[in-house]
C-alpha positions in Angstrom: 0.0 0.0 0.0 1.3 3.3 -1.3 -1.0 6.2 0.3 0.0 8.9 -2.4 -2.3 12.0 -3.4 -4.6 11.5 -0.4 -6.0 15.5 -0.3 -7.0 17.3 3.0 -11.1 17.0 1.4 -10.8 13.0 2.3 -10.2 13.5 5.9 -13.1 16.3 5.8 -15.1 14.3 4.3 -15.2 10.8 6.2 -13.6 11.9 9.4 -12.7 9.5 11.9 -13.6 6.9 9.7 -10.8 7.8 6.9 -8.3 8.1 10.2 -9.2 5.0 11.0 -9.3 3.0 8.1 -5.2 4.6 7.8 -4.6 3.3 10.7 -6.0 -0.3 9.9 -3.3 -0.5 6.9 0.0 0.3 7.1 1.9 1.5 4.2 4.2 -0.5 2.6 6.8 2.0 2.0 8.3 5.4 2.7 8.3 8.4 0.2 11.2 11.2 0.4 11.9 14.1 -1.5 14.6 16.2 -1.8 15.0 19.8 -2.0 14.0 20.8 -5.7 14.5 24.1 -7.5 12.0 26.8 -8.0 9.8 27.6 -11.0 10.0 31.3 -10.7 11.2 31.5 -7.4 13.8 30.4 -5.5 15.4 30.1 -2.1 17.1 33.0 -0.3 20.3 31.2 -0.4 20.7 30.3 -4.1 18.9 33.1 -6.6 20.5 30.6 -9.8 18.2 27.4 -7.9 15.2 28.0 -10.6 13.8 26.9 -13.6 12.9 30.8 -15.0 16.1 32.8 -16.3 13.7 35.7 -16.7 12.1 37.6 -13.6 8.0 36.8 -13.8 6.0 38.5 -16.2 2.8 40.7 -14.1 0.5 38.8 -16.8 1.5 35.4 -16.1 -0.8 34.2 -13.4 -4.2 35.1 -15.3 -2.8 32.4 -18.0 -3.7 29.1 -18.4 -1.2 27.0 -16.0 -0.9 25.0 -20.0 0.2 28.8 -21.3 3.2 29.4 -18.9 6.4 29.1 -19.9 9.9 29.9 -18.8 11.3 31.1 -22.2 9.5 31.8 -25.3 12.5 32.6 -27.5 14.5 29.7 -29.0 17.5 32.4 -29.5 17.4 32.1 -25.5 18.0 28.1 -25.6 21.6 28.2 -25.2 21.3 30.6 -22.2 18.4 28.4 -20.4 20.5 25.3 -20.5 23.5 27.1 -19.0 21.0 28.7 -16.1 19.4 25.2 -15.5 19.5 24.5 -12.1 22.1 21.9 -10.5 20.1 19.4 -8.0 23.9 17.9 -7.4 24.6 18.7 -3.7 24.3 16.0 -0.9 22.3 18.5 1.4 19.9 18.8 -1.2 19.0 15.0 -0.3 20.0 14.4 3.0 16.2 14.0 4.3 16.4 10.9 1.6 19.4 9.8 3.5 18.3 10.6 7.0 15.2 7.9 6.3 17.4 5.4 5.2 19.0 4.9 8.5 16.4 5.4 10.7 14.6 2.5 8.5 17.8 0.0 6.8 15.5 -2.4 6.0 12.7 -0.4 4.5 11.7 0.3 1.2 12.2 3.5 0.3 10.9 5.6 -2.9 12.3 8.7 -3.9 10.3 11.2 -5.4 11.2 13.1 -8.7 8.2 14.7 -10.8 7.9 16.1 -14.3 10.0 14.1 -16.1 10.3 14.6 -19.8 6.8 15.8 -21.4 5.4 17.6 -17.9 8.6 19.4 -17.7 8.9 20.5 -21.5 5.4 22.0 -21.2 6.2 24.1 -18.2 9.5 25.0 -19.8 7.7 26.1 -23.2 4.3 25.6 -22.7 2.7 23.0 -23.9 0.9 23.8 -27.3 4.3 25.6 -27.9 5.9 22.1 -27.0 3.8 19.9 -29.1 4.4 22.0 -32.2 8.2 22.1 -31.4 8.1 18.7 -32.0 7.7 19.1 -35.3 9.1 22.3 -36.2 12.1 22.7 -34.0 13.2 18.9 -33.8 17.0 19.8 -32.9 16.2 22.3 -30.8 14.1 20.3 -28.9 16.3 17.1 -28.8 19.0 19.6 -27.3 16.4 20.8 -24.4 15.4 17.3 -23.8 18.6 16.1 -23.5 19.3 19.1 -21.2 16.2 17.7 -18.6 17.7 14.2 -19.0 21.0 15.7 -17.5 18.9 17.0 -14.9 17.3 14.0 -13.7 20.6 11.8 -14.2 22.3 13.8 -11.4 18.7 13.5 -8.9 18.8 9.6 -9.7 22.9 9.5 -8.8 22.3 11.6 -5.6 19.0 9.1 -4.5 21.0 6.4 -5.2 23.5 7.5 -3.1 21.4 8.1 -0.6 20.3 4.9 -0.8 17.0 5.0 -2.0 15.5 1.4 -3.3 13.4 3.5 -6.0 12.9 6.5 -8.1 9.1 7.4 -9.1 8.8 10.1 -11.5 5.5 11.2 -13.3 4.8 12.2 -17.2 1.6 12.5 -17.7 1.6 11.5 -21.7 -1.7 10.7 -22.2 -5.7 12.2 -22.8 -8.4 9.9 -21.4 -8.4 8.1 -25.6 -4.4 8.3 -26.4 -1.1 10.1 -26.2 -0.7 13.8 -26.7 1.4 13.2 -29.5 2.1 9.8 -31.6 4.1 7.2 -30.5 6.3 8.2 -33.3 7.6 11.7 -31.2 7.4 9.9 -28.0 10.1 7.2 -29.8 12.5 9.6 -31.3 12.1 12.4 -28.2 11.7 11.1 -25.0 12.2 7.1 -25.4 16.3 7.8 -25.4 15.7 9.6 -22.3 14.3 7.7 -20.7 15.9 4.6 -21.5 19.0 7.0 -20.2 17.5 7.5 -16.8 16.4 4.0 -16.4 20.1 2.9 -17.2 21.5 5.2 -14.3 18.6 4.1 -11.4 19.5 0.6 -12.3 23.2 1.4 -12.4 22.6 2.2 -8.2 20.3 -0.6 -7.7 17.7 1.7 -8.0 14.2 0.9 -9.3 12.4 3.0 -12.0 8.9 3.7 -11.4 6.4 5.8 -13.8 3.1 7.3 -12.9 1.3 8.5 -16.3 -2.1 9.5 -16.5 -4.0 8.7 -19.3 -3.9 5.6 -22.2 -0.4 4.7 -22.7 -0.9 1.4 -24.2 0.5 2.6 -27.7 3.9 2.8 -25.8 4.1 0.3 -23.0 5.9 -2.6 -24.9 9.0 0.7 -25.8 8.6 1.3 -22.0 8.8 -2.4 -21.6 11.9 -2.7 -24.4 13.9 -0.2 -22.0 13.3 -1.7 -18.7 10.8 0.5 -16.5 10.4 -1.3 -13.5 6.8 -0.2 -12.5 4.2 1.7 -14.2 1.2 3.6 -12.1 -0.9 3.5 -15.2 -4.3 4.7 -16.6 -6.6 6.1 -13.4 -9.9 4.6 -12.3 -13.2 5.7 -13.8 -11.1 7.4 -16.8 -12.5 7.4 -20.1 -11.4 3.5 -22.0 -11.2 1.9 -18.2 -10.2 -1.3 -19.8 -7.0 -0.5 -21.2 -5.5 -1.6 -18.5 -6.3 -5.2 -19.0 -4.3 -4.7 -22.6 -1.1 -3.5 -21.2 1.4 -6.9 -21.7 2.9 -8.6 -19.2 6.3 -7.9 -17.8 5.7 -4.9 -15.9 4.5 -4.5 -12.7 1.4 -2.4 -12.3 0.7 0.1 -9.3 -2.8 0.2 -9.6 -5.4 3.1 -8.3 -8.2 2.9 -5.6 -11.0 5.3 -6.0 -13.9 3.4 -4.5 -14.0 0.1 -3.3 -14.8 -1.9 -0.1 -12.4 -2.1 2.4 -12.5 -5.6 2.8 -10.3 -5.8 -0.6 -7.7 -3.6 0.3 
């Protein structure tokens, strides 16, 4: 059991009875963080620990949170890679650490989201993104790669910390299909990731996907290039029964919604 976007309107809404039925089943695991960067802020101590190399436009929070972006100019590509923020400091995952040996025989996930996709659209926005794709190819490869170098040094640090697991999200898919075609997810984000997965498993580390949406049209490349876990399609989602197609050779974290307690 992995109690994971539980929100405060669960506890208002059933009480003493949620508390209870917490109590009644342990979780199986323990989730850590570490400390990320900003979007467009950042902490006190390190002004460079951000995603945004520009200070915040005054228009930006009456956009869409899919309109947002940190640069809007490729000519500003070479300069956002050299401002990206470095997550390669051992403080910056010492609470990862700390849980590790308080609990040395626990299982412990460490948390990483926006992988590839997510983090492209808040980088560029995401109908900016998805035309990118097609009309800035290299540039785009270059910016992905630039992400991947990102999360390569997270997954090092985790695995130093000793971490059994690294869970990321990308949330690729509508309720029918992808965002894009399988064909763009293969040339951009498949080396990536197979990249990443490499380096977890390189530490021992397991590599563990949450994706909303159908995915099916990519699982056997996720398969090819050894994800570990996949948190796949939610409950109650348009094309419920995709799930049931997804082949065999990956383990599935799966959703509760509603159910009985008697089958958790």
């Amino acid at each position: 059991m992995i109690r994971m976007w539980i929100g405060g309107d669960c506890h208002e809404a059933y009480g003493d009875k949620f508390k209870n039925l917490l109590a009644e089943v342990p979780e199986d695991v323990s989730t850590v963080g570490f400390r990320g960067p900003g979007g467009w802020n950042y902490p006190e101590d390190n002004p460079d620990y951000r995603w945004a190399i520009r200070e915040k436009p005054e228009d930006e929070d009456s956009k869409a949170i899919d309109s947002r972006r940190f640069f809007t100019n490729w000519q500003d590509l070479d300069e956002f890679i050299e401002k990206m923020p470095d997550p390669d400091k051992a403080e910056y995952f010492e609470g990862a650490a700390r849980v590790r040996r308080e609990n040395p025989d626990g299982f412990i996930i460490g948390m990483g989201f926006f992988c590839f996709y997510e983090r492209l659209w808040t980088i560029r926005g995401m109908e900016n993104i998805l035309t990118d794709f097609l009309l800035q190819p290299e540039r785009t490869i270059r910016l992905t790669q630039a992400v991947r170098d990102y999360h390569l040094k997270v997954i090092r640090r985790y695995g130093e910390a000793g971490v059994d697991a690294f869970y990321t999200s990308d949330d690729m898919g509508t309720q029918e299909s992808l965002f894009f075609s399988p064909e763009v997810f293969r040339k951009f984000l498949k080396p990536c990731y197979a990249d990443l997965i490499a380096e977890a498993h390189a530490h021992n580390v397991q590599f563990w996907l949450h994706t909303c949406g159908n995915v099916t049209s990519i699982m056997e490349d996720l398969i090819e290039i050894g994800l570990d876990v996949i948190h796949p399609i939610q409950p109650f989602a348009m094309d419920a029964k995709a799930n049931s197609s997804i082949p065999s050779g990956v383990p599935m974290v799966g959703s509760l919604c509603r159910c009985p307690t008697q089958f958790i």
